[in-house]
C-alpha positions in Angstrom: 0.0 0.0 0.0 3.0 2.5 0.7 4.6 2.4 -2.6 3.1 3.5 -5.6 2.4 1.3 -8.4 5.4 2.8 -10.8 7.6 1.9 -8.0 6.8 -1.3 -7.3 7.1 -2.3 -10.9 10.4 -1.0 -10.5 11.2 -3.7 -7.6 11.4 -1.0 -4.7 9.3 -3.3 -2.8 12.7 -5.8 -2.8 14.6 -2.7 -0.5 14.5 -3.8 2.9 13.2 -0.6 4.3 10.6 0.2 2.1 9.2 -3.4 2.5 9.7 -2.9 6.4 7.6 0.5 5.9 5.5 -0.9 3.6 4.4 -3.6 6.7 4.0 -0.8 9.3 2.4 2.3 7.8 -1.1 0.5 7.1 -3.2 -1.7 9.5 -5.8 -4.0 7.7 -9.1 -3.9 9.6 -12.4 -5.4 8.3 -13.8 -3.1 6.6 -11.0 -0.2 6.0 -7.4 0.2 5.3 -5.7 2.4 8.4 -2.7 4.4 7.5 -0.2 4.4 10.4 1.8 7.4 10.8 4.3 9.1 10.7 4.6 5.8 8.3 1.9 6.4 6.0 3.4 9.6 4.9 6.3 8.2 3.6 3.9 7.9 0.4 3.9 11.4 -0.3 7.7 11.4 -0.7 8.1 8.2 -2.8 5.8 9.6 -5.3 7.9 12.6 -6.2 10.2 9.2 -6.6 7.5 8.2 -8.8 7.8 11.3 -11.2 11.7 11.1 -11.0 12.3 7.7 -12.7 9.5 8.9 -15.0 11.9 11.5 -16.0 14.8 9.8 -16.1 13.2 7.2 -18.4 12.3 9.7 -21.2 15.6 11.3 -21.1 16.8 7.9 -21.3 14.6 7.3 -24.4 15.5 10.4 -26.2 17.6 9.7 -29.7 21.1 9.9 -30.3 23.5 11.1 -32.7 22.1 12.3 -36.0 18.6 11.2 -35.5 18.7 14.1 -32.5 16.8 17.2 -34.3 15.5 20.6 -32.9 12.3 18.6 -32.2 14.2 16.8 -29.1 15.3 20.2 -27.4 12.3 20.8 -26.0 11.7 17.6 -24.4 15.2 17.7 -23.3 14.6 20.6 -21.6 11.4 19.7 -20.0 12.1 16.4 -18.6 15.8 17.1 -17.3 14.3 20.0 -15.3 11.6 17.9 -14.0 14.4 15.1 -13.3 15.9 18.1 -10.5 13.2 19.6 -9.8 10.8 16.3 -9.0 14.4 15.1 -7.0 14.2 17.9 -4.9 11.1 18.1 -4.3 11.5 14.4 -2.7 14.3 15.6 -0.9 12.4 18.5 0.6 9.1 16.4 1.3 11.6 14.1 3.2 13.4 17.1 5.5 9.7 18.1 5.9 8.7 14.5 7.2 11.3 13.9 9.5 11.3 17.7 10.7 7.7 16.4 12.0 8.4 13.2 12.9 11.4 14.2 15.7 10.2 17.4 16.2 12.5 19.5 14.9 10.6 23.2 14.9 12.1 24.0 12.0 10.4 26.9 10.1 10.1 27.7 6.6 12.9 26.8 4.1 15.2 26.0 6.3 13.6 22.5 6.6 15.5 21.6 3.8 18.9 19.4 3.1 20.8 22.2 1.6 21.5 24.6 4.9 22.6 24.1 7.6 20.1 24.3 10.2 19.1 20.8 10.2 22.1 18.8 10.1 23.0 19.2 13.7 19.2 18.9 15.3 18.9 15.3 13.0 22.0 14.3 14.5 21.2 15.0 18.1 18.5 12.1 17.6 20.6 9.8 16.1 24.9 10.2 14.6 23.2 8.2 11.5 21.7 11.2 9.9 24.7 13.5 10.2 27.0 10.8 9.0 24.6 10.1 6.1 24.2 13.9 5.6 27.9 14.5 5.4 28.4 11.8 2.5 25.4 13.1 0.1 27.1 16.8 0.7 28.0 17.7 -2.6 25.0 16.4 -4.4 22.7 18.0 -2.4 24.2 21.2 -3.2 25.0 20.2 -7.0 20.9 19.3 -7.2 20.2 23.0 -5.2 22.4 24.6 -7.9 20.8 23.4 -10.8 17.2 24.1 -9.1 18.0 27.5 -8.7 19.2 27.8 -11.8 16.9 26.2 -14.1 14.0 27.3 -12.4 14.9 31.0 -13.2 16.1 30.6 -16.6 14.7 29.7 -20.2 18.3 28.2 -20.6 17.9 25.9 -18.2 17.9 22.6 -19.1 19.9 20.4 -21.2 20.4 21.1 -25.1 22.3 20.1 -28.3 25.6 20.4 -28.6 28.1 19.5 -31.4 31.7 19.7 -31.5 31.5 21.3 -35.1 28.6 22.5 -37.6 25.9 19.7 -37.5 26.3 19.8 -41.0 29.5 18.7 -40.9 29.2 14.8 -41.9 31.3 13.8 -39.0 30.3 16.0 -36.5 29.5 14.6 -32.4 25.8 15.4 -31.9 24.3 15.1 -28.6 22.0 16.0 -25.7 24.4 17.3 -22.6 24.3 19.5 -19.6 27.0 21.9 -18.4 28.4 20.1 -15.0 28.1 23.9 -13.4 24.6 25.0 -14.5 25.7 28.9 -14.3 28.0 28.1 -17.5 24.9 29.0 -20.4 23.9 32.3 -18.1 27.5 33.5 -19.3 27.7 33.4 -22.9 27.1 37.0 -23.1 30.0 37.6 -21.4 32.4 35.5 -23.4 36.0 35.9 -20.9 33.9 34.5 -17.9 32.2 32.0 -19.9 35.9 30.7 -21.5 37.2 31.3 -17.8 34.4 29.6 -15.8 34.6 26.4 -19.1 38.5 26.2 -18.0 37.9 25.8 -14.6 35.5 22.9 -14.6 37.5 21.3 -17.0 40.6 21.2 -15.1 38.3 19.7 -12.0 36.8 17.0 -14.5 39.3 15.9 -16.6 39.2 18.0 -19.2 35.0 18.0 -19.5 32.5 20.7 -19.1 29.5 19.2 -20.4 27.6 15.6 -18.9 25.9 13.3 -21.3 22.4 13.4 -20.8 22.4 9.3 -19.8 24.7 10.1 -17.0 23.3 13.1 -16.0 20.0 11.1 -15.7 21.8 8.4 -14.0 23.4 10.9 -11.6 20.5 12.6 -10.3 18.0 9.9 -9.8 20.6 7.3 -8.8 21.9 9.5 -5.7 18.1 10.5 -4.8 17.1 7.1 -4.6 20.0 6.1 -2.7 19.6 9.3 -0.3 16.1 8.8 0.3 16.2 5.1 0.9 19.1 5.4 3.0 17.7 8.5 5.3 14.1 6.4 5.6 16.0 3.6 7.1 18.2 5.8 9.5 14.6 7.0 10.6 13.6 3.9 11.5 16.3 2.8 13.5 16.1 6.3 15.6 12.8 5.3 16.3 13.2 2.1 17.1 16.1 2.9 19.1 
């Protein structure tokens, strides 16, 4: 009853925890299904899941090479941004649920992953959350970054690119997104957009720009794994 249909016919019901969680958040009665919380409203946050893969899937299912035309830019577009923004949603509905569930009193946005406020208060209930917190650092800012970005810019997104005129017989076609989403904002500057291109280069061997598969791969693979990872630390602080 906890995981939604999508999920389970992605074998989420085979993770231990969300099988646990799937045994303890509804009660079967005679004549009604009761949800058990704070249990039940893991299902909330497993449906932004939901929307995630869904995401990833289509950008996974987008062409390659020189079947890729201007048709393909806007789906590009769409479904990375909903790949980040769906991701952190989850991430935010999750912050929001455990904020509740050890009574936090957290306000506002700060019940969120990306500052700092509720690091410390998770790991006063249990070391788990910090520990786990401390390892998903980096992506949870990475994911923030491209949030913010995307979500104020008709640039966001991934696009085209080819590493010479498409018309060029052997030219590389393909769907990518800059590893620092601020890189498209500064094309109208063309020093800092060279300059801020060098730098992530010499931090990623030589590459500024993420294949599409692995960016899709990226973000839903390290959501999952946070969110599966952070339910089960829940449940061992409250079974503790």
């Amino acid at each position: 009853m906890l995981l939604p249909p999508d999920l389970q016919a992605l074998h989420y019901g085979e993770i231990p925890v969300l099988a646990k969680l799937n045994e303890i958040s509804y009660l079967h009665k005679d004549d009604h299904i009761q949800p058990i919380y704070p249990w039940a409203g893991v299902r909330d946050i497993l449906e932004y899941l939901t929307c995630v893969e869904y995401a990833k899937t289509r950008l996974l299912a987008l062409p390659t090479g020189r079947a890729l035309g201007s048709i393909n830019v806007t789906p590009a577009r769409h479904d990375s941004a909903s790949l980040v923004f769906f991701s952190q949603a989850a991430l935010d509905n999750l912050a929001v649920w455990l904020n509740g569930v050890f009574e936090l009193g957290l306000k506002g946005n700060n019940v969120s992953f990306y500052k700092n406020q509720i690091k410390p208060l998770l790991n006063e209930k249990h070391q788990g959350f910090c520990l786990l917190l401390d390892e998903y650092e980096e992506f949870i800012q990475r994911l923030n970054s491209y949030r913010m970005e995307w979500l104020h810019r008709v640039a966001g997104g991934a696009q085209i690119y080819s590493d010479k005129s498409p018309s060029e017989p052997d030219a590389n076609i393909s769907i990518q997104v800059p590893i620092d989403p601020e890189i498209p904002s500064l094309v109208s500057e063309p020093k800092k957009y060279l300059k801020r291109i060098q730098k992530v280069q010499a931090k990623n061997s030589g590459q500024w720009l993420m294949p599409i598969n692995e960016f899709a791969e990226y973000i839903q693979g390290n959501t999952k794994e946070l969110v599966v990872r952070l339910l089960h630390e829940a449940v061992v602080a409250k079974n503790a």
